[in-house]
N, C-alpha and C positions, 0 to 999 in steps of 0.2 A: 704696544702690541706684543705682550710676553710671549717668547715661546716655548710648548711645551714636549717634555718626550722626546724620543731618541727617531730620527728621520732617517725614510732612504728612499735611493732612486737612481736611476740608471742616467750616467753623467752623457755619456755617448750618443751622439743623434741616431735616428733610428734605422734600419738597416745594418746589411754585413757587411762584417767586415772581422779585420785580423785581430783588432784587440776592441774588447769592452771593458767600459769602468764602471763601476757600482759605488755608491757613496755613503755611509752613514755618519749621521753628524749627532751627539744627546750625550747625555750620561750612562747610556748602557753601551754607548759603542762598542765599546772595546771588549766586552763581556759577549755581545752578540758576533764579534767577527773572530774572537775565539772560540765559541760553541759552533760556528757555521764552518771552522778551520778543523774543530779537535785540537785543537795545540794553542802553548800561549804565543801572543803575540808582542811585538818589543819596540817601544818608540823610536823613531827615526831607523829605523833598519828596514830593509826592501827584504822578504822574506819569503820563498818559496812555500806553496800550501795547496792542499787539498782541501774541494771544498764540497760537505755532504749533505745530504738530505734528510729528510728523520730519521729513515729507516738504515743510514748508516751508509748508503750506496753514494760514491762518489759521481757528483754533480756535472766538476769540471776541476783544473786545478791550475793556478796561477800566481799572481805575486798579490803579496798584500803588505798595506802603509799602515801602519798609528802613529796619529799623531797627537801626543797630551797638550790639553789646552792648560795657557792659553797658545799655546804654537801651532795653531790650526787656524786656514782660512775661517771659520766661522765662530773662534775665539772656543771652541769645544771640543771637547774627546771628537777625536775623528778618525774612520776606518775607512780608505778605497782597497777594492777589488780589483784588481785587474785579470778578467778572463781569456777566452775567447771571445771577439765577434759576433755569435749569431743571436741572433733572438728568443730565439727558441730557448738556448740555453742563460742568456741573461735573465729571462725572466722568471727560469726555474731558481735561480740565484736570488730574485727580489723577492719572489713568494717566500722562500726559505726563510730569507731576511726577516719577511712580515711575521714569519711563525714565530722567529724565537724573540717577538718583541720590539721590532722597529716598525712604524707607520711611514704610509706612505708621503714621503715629500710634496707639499705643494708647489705648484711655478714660481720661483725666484726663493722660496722659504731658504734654502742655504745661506744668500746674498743677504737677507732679510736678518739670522742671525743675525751674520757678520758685523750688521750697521747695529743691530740691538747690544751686541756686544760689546761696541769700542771699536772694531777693529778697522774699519772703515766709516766716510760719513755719506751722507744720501746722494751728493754729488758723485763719489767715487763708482756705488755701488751703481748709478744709470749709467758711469761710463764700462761699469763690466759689458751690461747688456749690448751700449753702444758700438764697444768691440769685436761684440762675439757678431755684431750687423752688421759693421761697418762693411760700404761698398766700394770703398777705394783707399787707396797709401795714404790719402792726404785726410781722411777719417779717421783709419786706423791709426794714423802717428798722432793727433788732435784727442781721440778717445784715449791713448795710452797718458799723455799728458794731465789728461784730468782721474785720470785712475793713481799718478802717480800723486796726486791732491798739487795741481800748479792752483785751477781753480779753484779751490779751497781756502788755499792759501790766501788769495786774493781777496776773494767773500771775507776771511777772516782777518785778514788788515784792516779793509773797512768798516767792521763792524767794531774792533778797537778805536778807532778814528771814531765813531759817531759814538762810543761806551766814554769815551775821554770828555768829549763834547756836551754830553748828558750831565754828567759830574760837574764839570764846569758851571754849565746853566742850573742846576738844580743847588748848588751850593751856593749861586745866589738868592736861591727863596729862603736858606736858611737864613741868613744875613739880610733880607728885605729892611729890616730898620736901621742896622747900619748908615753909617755916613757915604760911606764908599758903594758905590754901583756898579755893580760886576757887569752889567749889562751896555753898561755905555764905553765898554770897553771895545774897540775898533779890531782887535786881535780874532774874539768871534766870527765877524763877516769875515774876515780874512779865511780862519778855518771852515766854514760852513760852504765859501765858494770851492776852498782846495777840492773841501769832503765829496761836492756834486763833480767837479774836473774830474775828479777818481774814479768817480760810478759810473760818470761817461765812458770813461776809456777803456773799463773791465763791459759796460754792456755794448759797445763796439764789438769786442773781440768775443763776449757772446754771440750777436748776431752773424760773425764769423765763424762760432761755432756750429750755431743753428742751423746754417745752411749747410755745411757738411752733413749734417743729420737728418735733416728732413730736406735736402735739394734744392734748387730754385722750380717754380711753376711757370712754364712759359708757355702764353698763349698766341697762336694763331687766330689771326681774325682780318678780315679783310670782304672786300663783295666775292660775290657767287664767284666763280672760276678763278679768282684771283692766283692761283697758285698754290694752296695752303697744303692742299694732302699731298701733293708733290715734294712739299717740304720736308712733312709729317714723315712720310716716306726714305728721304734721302737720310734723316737724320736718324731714323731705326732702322735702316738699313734694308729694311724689307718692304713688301705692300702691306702695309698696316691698313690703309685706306686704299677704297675705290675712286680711279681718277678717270673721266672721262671727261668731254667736252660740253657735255649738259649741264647747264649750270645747276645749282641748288642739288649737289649729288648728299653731299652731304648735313644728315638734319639733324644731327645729335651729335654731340660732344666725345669725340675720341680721344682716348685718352693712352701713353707710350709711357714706360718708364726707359732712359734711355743715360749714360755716360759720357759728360765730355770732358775733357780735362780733366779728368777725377772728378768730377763734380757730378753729384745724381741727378737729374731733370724728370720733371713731369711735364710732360711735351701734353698740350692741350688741342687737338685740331676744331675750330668752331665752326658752326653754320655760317652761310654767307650773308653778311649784313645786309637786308633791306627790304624795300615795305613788301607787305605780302599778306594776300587772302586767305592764304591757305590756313587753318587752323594748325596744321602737324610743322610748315614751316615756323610759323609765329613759336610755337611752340620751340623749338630750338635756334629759334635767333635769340628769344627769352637765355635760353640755357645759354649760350655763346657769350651774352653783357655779363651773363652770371660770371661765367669762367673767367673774364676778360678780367673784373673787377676785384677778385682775388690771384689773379696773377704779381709772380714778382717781375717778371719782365714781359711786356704786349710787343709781339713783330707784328704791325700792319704791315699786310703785303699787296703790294699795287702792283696790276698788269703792265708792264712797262710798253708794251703795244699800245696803249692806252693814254698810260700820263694816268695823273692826278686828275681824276673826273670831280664834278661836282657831288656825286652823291659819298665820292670817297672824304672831299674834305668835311664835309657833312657829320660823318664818323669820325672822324680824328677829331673835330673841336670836341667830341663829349669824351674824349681819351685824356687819360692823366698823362700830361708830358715828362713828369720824372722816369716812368718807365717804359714809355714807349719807344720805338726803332720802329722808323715808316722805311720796307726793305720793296724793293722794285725788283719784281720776279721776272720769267720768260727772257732771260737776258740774250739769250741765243736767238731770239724771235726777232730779234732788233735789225732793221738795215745796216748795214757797217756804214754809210755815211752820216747815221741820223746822230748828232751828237745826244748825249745823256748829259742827266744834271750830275756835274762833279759833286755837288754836295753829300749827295743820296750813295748809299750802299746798290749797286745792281747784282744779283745774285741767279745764276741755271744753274736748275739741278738735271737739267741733261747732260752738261760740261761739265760741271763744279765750280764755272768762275763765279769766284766771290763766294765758295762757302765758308772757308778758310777767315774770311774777315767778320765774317755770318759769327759764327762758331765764337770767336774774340768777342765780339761783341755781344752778347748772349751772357758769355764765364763772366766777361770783365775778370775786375778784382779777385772774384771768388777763385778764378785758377791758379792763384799765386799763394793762395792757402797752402799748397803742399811744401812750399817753401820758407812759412814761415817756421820758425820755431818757440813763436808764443804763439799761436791757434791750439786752443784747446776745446775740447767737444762741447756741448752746451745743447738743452733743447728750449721747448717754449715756455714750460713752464718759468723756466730759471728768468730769460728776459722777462718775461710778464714780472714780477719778484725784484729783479732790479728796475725796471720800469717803476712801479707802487714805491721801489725807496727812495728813487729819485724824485719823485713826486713828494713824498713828506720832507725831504733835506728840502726841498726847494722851497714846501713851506713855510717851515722852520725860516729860513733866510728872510721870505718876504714878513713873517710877524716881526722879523730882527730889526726889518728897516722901519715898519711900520708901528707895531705897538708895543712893541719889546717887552710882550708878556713874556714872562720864563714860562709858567705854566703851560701856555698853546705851546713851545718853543719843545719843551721838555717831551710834550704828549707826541709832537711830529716827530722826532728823534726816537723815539719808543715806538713807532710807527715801523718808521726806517730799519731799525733795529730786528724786529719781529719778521719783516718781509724777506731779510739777509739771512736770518735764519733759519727759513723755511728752506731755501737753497740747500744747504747744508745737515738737515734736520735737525738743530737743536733746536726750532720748533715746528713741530705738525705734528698730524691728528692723524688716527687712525685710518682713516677714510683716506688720505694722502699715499700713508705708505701700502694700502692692500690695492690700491689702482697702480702705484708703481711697478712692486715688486711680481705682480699679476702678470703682467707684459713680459717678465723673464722667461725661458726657458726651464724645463722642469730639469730638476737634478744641478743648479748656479743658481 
């Protein structure tokens, strides 16, 4: 995706405020931030300037950057503004800009250079974006890691390891009539099991990444009154949800975005699981299996006045046990003689006891991301990407044990290969980088 012509755009989110920045990034930069100055301008010098308008009338007046490429974030002549604040007056600044010949910037086009140009690769340039969103410490130190290319790094070890591997294997089809068998060489499986060990443990600390970027989705689900929008509630802090004593209050899927532990949540509150005439119930029990089944963690929550009824274990057997927490609500409702099951978490959100344990068990693991110092940012696509390579390496091994063609062996390895550097873009397609770069911020 070349790109063409001299860009601009106001770096500055929108609103006042005390300082504004103006961006040009092209080969006319520095020609167009001299004409919008009067005066020349000088690389690497912070430079006091007046800035006018056709007719000679000063605009606004403040400092301004060049920077010769390649020593610019987007590997090009580059010229920032730095104004005033308002809008009003930025934007007399960007028209100006457009007169003497810079176009306007699209969303992320700066970033977009920058990866066209060398100067960063496709991983770095999602982690600017992931940055400039991150909603906690433990995001931000994770995005900053992979801006500084940890992840890159990594993609690019392994993709050495499976370019070494191909060589190997493909150096035997040259020598197929040879005496010697390069393939019945035991050293191969050796490398082909390291090679998937390695993909594991970089797409682990992806999906460590992942979930700092896009949160865990946690749903609620449980029968009618169970306790769910009380939870919903306690955990956004406000009445997000109407809670009364009428069961079935709730018939459609609420949805919080909400922080714990650094960690982002999408708090899901569902309808009450169970049979029902009603077409508009049916209708959002439907939505509820929905939400339930793409959640990364399911809290059933059981009336602890109650117990375990039969229509509740009813629902739990169709619940994927990896991620469910069966959490025993109304805990304050309880007789103080009536003993509870030690096993079971009991949790009121009229007292708080047992939110605390709620909360831990929810983050898990993921809380201790702010601590580690390999968590690096990562999103879906990137897993999806090492998923596919893991997938061909693994093929590659089973033809190795199997039919020890070099040929399939060579073609999964080139598989693996191409998938690892879609991460990174040494390859993808157009269509890849104008959905990525699209999701930026105009003016990065």
């Amino acid at each position: 995706m070349p790109a063409y012509g001299t860009i601009a755009a106001i770096a500055t989110p929108p609103g006042t405020g005390g300082i504004g920045i103006l961006r040009l990034s092209g080969p006319r930069a520095r020609a167009i931030g001299e004409a919008i100055s009067a005066a020349k301008i000088t690389p690497g010098k912070i430079q006091f300037r007046r800035f006018f308008d056709a007719d000679g009338a000063v605009i606004d007046h403040g400092l301004c950057l060049y920077f010769r490429q390649p020593h610019s974030f987007s590997g090009e002549d580059s010229v920032e503004l730095q104004a005033h604040g308002g809008p009003i007056v930025l934007d007399m600044l960007l028209q100006r800009l457009c007169e003497l010949g810079a176009r306007l910037a699209r969303a992320g086009e700066f970033s977009e250079r920058a990866f066209l140009n060398g100067k960063i690769d496709l991983a770095q340039a999602e982690a600017i974006a992931d940055l400039i969103e991150a909603g906690s410490r433990a995001a931000t130190r994770a995005a900053m890691r992979s801006l500084e290319g940890r992840f890159s790094e990594q993609v690019k070890n392994l993709v050495d390891e499976v370019i070494d591997l191909r060589a190997y294997i493909e150096a035997s089809l040259d020598f197929a009539e040879e005496e010697i068998d390069f393939l019945e060489n035991s050293e191969i499986a050796r490398r082909l099991s390291a090679c998937i060990q390695h993909l594991q443990t970089l797409l682990d600390q992806a999906e460590h990444g992942r979930t700092l970027q896009e949160g865990l989705t946690v749903s609620l689900a449980g029968l009618p009154n169970a306790g769910k929008s009380s939870l919903l509630n306690y955990l956004a802090g406000y009445e997000a949800a109407i809670v009364t004593e009428i069961e079935g209050t709730t018939r459609d899927v609420l949805r919080e975005h909400i922080s714990l532990k650094g960690i982002p949540l999408k708090v899901n509150d569902t309808a009450g699981l169970r049979e029902s005439e009603n077409p508009v119930e049916q209708e959002g029990i439907r939505r509820a299996w929905d939400a339930i089944a793409k959640a990364d963690v399911v809290l059933y929550l059981v009336d602890a006045q109650k117990g375990m009824t039969a229509g509740d274990r009813r629902v739990v057997e169709r619940l994927t046990d990896s991620n469910l927490h069966v959490v025993y609500s109304k805990n304050d409702l309880l007789a103080s003689e009536q003993p509870g099951n030690t096993d079971a978490l009991y949790i009121s959100t009229v007292t708080g006891d047992g939110m605390e344990a709620l909360i831990e068990r929810i983050t898990g693991q993921a809380a201790d991301f702010n601590r580690d110092n390999e968590t690096f940012m990562a999103r879906r696509r990137h897993v999806d990407a090492l998923l596919r390579a893991r997938d061909c390496i693994q093929l590659a091994a089973d033809n190795f044990s199997t039919t020890r063609s070099g040929e399939l062996m060579a073609e999964d390895l080139r598989g693996a290969q191409r998938n690892l550097n879609e991460i990174t873009g040494e390859f993808s397609s157009d269509d890849l980088l104008g959905r990525i770069f699209s999701s930026f911020c105009i003016g990065k």
